[in-house]
C-alpha positions in Angstrom: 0.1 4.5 39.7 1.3 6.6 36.8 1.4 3.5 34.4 -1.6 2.2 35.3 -2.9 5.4 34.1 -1.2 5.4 31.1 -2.2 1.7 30.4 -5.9 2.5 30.9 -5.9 5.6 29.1 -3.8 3.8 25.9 -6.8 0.9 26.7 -9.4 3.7 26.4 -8.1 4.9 23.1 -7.9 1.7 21.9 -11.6 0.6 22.6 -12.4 4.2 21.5 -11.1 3.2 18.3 -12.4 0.1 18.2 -16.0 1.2 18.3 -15.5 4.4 15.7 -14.1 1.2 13.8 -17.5 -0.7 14.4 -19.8 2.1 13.6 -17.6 2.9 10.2 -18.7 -0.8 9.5 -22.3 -0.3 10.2 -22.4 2.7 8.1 -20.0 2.1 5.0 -21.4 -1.6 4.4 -25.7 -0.3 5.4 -25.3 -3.2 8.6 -28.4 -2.2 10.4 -28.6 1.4 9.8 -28.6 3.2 6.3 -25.7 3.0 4.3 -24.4 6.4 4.3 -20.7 7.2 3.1 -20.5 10.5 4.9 -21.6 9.2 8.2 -18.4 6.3 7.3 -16.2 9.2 6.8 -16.6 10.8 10.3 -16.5 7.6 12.2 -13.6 6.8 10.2 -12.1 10.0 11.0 -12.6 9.7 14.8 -10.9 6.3 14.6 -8.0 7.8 12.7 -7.6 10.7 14.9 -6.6 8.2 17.3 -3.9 6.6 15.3 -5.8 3.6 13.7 -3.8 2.9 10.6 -6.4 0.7 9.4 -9.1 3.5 9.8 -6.2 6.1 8.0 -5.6 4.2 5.3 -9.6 3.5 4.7 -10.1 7.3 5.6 -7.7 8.0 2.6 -9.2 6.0 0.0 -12.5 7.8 0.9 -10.7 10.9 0.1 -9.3 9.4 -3.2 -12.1 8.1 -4.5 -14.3 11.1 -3.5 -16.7 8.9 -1.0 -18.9 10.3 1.5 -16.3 13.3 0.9 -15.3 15.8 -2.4 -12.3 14.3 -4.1 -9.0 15.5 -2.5 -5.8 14.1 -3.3 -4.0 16.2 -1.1 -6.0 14.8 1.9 -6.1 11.1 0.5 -2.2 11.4 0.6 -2.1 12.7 4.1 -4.1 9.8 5.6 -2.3 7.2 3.0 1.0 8.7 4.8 -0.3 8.2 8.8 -1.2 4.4 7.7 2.1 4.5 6.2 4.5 5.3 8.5 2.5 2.5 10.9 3.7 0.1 8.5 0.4 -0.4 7.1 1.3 -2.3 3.0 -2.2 -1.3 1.5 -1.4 2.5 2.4 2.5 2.5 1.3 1.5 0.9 -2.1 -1.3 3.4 -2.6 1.5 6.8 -1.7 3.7 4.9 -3.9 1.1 5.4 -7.0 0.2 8.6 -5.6 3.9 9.6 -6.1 4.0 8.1 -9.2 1.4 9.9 -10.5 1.9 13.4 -8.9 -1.8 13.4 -7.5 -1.8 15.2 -4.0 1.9 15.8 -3.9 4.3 16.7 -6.9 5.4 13.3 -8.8 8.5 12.0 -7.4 9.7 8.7 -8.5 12.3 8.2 -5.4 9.3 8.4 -3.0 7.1 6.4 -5.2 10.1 3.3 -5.3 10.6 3.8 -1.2 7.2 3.3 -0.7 6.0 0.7 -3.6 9.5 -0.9 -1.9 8.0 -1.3 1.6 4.6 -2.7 0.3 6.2 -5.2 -1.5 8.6 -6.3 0.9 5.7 -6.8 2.8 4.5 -9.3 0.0 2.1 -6.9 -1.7 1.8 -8.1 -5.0 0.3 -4.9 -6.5 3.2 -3.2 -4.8 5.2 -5.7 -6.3 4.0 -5.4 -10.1 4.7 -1.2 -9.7 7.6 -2.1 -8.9 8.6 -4.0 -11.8 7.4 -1.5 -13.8 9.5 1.2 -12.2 12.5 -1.5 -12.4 11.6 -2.1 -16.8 11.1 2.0 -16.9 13.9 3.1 -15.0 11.7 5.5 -13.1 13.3 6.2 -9.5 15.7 3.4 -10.0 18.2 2.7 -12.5 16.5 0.7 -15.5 16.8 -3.1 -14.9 15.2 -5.7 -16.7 16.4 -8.6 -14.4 14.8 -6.9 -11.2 11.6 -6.1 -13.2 11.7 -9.8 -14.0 12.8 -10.8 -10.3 9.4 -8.2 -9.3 6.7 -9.5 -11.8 7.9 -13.2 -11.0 7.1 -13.0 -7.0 3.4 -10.8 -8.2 3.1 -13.2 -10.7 3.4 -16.3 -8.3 0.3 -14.7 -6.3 -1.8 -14.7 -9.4 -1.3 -11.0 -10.7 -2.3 -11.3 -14.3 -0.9 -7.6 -15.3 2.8 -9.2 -13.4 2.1 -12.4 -15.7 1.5 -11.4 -18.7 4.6 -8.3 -18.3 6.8 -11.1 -16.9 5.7 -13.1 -20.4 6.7 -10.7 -22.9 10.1 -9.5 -20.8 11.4 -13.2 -20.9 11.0 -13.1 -24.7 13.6 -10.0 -24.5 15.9 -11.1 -22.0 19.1 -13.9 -22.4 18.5 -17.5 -21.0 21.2 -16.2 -18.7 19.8 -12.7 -17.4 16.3 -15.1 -17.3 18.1 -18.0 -14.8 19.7 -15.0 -12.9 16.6 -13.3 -12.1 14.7 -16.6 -11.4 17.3 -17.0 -8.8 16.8 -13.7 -7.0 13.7 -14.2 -7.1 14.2 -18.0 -4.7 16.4 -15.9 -2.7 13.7 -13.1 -2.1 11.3 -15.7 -1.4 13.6 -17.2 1.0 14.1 -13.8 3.0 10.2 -12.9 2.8 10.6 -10.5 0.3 13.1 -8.4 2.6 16.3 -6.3 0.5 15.6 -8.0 -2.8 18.0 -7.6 -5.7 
């Protein structure tokens, strides 16, 4: 009897969310009611109260990009981190830039490559262009113009124009070697879906 409790309350919860979800929709988007940010944010916050990461990490940009809510970094980063830690690529790559940049937590590059890492492992090619650039900078990571190639090639090959064009102007820097080298990672990182690349 105990776990059919517990299944039907984790069932409740989920349906719970699933309508906070729904009315978020209705609200954000002006689906048959008004379109009214701050009545997006509180849905959004009842669905991420009960551990939706997609209603976290939406609940975060809301806080980012000061909608329906005051701007607040700090709060945009918390939410961002709940989506996170579900594994959620969208939220990682956006705590990775808030790392990067030092907006809502002091700037730490190590936390910015850990979690730009897990977005693009997750074949986030946004995630995967940040990287590069942390890889050509040698911010959080030792400076490495083959894995800023390897990086900007696999962003590149879903049609990121920033990864493109960086990946463009790198190769004209690099040896035909350290080129053919990182072209070859890049197969190999392919091959394991973007999992513990270079």
């Amino acid at each position: 009897m105990n776990n059919i409790s517990k299944k039907g309350s984790s069932n409740v919860i989920a349906g719970i969310g699933f309508l906070c979800v729904a009315a978020v929709i209705a609200y954000q988007y002006g689906e048959g009611v008004p379109q009214d940010d701050a009545a997006a944010v509180k849905w959004y916050t009842k669905a991420a109260e009960q551990g939706l990461a997609s209603a976290q990490f939406n609940l975060g940009v809301m806080y980012d990009t000061g909608e329906g809510v005051p701007e607040d970094d700090a709060a945009a980063v918390k939410w961002y981190t709940k989506a996170a830690e579900q594994g959620d690529a969208s939220a990682q790559h956006n705590l990775g830039v808030m790392y990067d940049n030092g907006e809502g937590v002091p700037k730490d590059d190590a936390a910015a490559v850990k979690w730009s890492t897990k977005a693009a492992e997750q074949g986030l090619a946004s995630a995967q262009f940040n990287l590069g650039v942390m890889y050509y900078n040698g911010e959080g990571v030792p400076q490495d113009n083959v894995l800023a190639y390897l990086w900007w090639n696999l962003a590149a090959a879903q049609s990121h124009a920033r990864a493109k064009k960086n990946k463009g102007v790198l190769q004209e820097r690099m040896t035909p070697a350290d080129i053919s080298t990182a072209q070859e990672l890049s197969r190999e990182c392919l091959a394991k879906n973007y999992k513990n690349c270079g």
